[in-house]
Every structure is written in C-alpha cells, then in structure tokens.
Biopython code that builds the backbone (N, CA, C, O; Angstrom):
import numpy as np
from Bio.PDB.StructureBuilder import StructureBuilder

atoms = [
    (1, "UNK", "N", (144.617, 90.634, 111.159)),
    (1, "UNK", "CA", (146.043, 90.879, 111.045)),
    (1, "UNK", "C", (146.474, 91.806, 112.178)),
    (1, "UNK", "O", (145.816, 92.766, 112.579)),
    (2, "UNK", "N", (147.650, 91.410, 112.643)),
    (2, "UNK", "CA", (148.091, 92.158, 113.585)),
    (2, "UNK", "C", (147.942, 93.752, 113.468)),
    (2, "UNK", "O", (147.897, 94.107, 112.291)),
    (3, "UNK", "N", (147.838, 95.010, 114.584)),
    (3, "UNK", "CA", (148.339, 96.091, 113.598)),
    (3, "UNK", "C", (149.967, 96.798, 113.661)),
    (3, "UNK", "O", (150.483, 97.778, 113.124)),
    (4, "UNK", "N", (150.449, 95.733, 114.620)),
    (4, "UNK", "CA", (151.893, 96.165, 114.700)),
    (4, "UNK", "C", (152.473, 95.821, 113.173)),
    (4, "UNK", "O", (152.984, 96.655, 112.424)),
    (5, "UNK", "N", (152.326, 94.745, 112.952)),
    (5, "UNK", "CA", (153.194, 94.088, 111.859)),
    (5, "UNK", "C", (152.645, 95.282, 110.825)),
    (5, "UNK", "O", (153.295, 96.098, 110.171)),
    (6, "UNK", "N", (151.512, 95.120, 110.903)),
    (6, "UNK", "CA", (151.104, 96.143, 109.002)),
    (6, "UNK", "C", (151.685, 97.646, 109.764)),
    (6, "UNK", "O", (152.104, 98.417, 108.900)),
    (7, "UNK", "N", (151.782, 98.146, 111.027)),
    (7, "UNK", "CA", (152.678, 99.813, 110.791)),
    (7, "UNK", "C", (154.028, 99.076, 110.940)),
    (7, "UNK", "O", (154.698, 99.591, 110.045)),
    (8, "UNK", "N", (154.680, 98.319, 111.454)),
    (8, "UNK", "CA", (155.846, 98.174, 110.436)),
    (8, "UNK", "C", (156.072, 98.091, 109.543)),
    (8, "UNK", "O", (157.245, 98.358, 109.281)),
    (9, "UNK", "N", (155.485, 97.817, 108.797)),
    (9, "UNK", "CA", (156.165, 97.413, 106.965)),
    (9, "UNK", "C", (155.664, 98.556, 106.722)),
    (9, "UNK", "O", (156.380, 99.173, 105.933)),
    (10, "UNK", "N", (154.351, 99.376, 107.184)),
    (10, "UNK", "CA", (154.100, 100.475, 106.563)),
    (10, "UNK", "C", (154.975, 101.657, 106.831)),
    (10, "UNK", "O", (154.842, 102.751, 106.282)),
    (11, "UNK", "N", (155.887, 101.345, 107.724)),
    (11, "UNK", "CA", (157.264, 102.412, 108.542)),
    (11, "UNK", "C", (158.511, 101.996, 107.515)),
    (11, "UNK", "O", (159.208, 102.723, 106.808)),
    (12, "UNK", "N", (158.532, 100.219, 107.743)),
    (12, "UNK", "CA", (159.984, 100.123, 107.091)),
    (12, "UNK", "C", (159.704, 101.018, 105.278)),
    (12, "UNK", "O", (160.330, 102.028, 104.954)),
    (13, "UNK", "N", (158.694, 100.349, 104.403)),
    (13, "UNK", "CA", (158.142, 100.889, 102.870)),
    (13, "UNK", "C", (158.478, 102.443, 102.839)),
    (13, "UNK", "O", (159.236, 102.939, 102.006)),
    (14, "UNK", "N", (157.757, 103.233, 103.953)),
    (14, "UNK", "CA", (158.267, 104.322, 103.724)),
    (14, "UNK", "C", (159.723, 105.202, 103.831)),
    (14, "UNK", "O", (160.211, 106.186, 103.275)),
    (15, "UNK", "N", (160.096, 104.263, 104.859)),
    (15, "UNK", "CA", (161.648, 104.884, 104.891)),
    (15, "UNK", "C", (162.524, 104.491, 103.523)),
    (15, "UNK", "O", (163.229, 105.278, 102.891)),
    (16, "UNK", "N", (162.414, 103.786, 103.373)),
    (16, "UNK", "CA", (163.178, 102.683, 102.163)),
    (16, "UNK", "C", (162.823, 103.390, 101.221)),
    (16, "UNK", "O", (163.778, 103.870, 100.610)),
    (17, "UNK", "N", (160.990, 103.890, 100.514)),
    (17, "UNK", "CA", (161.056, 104.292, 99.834)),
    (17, "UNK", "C", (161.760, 105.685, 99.532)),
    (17, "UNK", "O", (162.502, 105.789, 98.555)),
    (18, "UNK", "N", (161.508, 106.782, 100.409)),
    (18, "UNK", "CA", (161.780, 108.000, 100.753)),
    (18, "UNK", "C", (163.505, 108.257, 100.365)),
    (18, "UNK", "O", (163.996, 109.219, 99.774)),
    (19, "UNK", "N", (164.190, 107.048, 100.921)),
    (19, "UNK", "CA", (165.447, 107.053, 100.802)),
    (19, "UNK", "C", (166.044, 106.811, 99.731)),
    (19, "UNK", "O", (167.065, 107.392, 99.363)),
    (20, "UNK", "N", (165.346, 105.750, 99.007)),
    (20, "UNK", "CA", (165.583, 105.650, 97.400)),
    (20, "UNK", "C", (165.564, 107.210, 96.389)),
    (20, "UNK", "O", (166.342, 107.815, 95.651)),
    (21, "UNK", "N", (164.176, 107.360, 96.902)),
    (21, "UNK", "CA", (164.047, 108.413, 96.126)),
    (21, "UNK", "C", (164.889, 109.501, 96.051)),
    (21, "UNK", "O", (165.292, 110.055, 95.029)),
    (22, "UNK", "N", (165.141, 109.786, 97.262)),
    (22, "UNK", "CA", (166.211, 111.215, 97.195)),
    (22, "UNK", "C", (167.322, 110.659, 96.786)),
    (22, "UNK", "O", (167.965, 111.415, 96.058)),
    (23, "UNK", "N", (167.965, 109.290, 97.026)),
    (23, "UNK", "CA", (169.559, 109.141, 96.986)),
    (23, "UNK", "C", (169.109, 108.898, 95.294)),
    (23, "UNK", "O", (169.431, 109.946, 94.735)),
    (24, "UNK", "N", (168.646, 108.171, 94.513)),
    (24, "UNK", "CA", (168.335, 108.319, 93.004)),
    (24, "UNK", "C", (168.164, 109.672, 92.027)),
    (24, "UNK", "O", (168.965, 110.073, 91.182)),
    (25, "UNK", "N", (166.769, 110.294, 92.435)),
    (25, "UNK", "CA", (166.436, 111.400, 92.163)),
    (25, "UNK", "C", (166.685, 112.596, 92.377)),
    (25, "UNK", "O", (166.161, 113.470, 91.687)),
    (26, "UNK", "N", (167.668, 112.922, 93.535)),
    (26, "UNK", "CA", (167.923, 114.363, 94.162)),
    (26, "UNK", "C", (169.116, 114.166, 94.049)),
    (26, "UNK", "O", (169.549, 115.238, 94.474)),
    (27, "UNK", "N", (170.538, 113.197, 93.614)),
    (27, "UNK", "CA", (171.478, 113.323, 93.935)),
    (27, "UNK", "C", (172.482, 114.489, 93.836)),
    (27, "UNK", "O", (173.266, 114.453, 94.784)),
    (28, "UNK", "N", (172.677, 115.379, 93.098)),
    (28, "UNK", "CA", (173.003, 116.758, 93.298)),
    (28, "UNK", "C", (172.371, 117.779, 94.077)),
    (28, "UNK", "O", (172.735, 118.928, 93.826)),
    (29, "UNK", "N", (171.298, 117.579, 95.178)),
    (29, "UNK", "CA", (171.003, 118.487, 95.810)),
    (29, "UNK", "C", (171.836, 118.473, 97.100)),
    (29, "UNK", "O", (172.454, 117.454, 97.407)),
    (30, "UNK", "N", (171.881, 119.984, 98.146)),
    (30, "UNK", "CA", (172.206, 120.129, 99.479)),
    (30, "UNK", "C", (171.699, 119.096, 100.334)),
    (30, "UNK", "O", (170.492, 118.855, 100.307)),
    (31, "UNK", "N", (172.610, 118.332, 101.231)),
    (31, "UNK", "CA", (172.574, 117.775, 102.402)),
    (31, "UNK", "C", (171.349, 118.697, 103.063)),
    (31, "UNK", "O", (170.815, 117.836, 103.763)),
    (32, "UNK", "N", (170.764, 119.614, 103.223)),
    (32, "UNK", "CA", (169.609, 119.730, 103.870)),
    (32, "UNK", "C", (168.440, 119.518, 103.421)),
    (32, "UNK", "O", (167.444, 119.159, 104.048)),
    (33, "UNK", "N", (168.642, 119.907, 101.503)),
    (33, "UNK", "CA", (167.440, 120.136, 101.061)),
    (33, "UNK", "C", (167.134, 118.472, 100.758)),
    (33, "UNK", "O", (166.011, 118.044, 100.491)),
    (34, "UNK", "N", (168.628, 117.450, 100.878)),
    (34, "UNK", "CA", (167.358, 115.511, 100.671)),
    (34, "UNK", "C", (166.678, 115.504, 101.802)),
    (34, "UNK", "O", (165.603, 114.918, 101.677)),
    (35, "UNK", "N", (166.987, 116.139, 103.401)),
    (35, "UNK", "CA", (166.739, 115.889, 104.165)),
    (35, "UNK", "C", (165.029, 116.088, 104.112)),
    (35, "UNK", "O", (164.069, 115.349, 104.331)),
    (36, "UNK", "N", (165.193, 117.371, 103.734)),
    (36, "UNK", "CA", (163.523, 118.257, 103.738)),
    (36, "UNK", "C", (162.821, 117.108, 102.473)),
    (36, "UNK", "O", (161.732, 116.541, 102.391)),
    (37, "UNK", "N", (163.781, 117.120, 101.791)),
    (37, "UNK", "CA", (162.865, 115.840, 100.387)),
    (37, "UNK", "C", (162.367, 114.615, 101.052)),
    (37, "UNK", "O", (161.209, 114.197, 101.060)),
    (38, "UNK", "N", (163.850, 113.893, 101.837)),
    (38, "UNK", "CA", (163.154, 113.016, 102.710)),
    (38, "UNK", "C", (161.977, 112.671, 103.594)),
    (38, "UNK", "O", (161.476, 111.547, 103.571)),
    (39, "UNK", "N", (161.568, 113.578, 104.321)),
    (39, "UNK", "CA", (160.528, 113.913, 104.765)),
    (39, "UNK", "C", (159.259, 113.548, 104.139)),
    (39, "UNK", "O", (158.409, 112.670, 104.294)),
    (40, "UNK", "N", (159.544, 115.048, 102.997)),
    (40, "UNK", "CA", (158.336, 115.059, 102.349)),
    (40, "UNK", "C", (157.789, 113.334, 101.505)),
    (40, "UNK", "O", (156.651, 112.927, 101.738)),
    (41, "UNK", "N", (158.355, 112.842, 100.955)),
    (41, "UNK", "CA", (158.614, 111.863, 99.889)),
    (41, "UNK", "C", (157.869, 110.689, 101.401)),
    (41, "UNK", "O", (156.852, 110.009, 101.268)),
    (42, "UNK", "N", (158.646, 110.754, 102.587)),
    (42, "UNK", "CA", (158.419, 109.688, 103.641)),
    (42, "UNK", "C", (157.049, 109.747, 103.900)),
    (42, "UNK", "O", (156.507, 108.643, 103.857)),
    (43, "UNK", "N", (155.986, 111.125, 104.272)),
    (43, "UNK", "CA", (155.032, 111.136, 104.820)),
    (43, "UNK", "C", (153.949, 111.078, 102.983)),
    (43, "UNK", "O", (152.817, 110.597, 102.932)),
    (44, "UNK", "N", (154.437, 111.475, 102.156)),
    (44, "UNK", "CA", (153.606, 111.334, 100.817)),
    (44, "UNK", "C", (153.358, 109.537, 100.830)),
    (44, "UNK", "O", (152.263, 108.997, 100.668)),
    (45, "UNK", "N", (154.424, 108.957, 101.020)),
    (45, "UNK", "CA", (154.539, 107.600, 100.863)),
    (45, "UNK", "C", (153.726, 106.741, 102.314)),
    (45, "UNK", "O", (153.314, 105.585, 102.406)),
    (46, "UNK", "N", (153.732, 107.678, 103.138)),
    (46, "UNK", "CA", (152.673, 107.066, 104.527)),
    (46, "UNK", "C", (151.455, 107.582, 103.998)),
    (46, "UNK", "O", (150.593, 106.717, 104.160)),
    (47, "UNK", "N", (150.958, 108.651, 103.408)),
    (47, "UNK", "CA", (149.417, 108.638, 103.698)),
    (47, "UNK", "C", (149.206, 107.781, 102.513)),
    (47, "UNK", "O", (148.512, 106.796, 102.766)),
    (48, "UNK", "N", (149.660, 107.890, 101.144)),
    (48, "UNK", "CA", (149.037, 106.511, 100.204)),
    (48, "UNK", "C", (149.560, 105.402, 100.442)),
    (48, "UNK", "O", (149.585, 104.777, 99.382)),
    (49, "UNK", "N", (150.101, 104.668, 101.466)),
    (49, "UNK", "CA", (149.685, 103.273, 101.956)),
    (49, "UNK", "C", (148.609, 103.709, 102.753)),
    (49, "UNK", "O", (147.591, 103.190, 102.294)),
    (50, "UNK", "N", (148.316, 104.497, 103.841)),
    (50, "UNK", "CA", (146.916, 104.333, 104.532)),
    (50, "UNK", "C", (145.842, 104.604, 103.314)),
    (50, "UNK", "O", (144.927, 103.786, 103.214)),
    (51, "UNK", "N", (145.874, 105.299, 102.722)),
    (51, "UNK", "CA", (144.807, 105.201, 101.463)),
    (51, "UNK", "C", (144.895, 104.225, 101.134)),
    (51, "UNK", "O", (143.919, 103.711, 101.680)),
    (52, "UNK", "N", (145.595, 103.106, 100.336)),
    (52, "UNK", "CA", (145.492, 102.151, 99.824)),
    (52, "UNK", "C", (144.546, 101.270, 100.761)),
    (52, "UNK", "O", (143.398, 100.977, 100.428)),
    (53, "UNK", "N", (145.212, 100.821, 102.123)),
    (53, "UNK", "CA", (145.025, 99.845, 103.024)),
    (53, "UNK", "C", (143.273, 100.246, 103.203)),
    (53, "UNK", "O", (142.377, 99.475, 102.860)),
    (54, "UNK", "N", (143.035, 101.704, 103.854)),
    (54, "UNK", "CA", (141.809, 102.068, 103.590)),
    (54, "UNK", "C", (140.912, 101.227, 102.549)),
    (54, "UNK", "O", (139.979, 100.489, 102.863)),
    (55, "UNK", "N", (141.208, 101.390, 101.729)),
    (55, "UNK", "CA", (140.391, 101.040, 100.379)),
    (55, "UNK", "C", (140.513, 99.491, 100.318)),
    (55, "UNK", "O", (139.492, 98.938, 99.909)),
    (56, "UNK", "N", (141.399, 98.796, 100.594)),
    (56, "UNK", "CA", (141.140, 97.529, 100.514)),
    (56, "UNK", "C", (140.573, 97.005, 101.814)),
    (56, "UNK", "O", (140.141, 95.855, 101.897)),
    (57, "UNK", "N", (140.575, 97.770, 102.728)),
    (57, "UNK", "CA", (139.658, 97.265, 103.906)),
    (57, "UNK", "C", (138.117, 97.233, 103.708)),
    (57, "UNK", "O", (137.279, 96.350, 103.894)),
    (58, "UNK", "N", (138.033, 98.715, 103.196)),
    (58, "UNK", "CA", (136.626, 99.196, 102.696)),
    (58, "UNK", "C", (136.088, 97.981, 101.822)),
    (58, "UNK", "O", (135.007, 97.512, 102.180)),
    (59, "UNK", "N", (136.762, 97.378, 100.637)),
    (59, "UNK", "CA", (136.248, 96.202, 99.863)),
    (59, "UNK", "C", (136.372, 94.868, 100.360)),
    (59, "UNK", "O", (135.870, 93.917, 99.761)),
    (60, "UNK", "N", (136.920, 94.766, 101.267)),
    (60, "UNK", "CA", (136.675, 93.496, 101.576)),
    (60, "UNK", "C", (135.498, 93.328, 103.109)),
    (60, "UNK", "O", (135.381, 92.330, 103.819)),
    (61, "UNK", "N", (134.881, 94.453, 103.222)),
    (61, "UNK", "CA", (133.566, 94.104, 103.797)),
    (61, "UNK", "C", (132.303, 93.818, 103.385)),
    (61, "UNK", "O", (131.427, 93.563, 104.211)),
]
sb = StructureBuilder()
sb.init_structure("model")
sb.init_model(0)
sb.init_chain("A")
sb.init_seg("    ")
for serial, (resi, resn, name, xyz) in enumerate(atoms, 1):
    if name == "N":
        sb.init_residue(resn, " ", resi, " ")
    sb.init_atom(name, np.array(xyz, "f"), 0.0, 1.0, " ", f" {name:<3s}", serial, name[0])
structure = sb.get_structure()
C-alpha cells in the first residue's frame, strides 16, 4: 500500500476527528482553550492510528 494514501487518511481521520470532538464535547469552552483541545484530541488520535496500523502490520507477518 502506498504510504502517502495511508498518512492521508491518517491526517484527514485525525483532523475530522479532533474537530468533532471539540465542536460536540467542548462547546462552551474559550476559543483558545478548543484550540489547545484540538491539538491535543488531533495528536491522541495520530498516535492510536499508528498503534493500531503498527499492530496490524505486526500480525499480518
């Protein structure tokens, strides 16, 4: 598999997710503090897809 295509979807998943989350879950917080949520929520949501992907690479050898 390509590895452009899998860090895109693994870029678009995290933004999308990250963004859900704060505009759902944080909606009464400060314009800075979704920002800082954003973040956090974006890179939580990048390292468990590389964990995941990890692990299914690992099993399918």
């Amino acid at each position: 598999m390509n590895y452009a295509i899998v860090g895109t979807f693994m870029l678009s998943v995290a933004t999308l997710g990250g963004w859900l989350i704060v505009r759902y879950r944080d909606a009464s917080k400060l314009k800075q503090v979704k920002w800082a949520l954003f973040v956090l929520y974006f890179w939580i949501l990048n390292f468990l897809q590389l964990i995941i992907l990890a692990l299914v690479h690992f099993l399918q050898r």
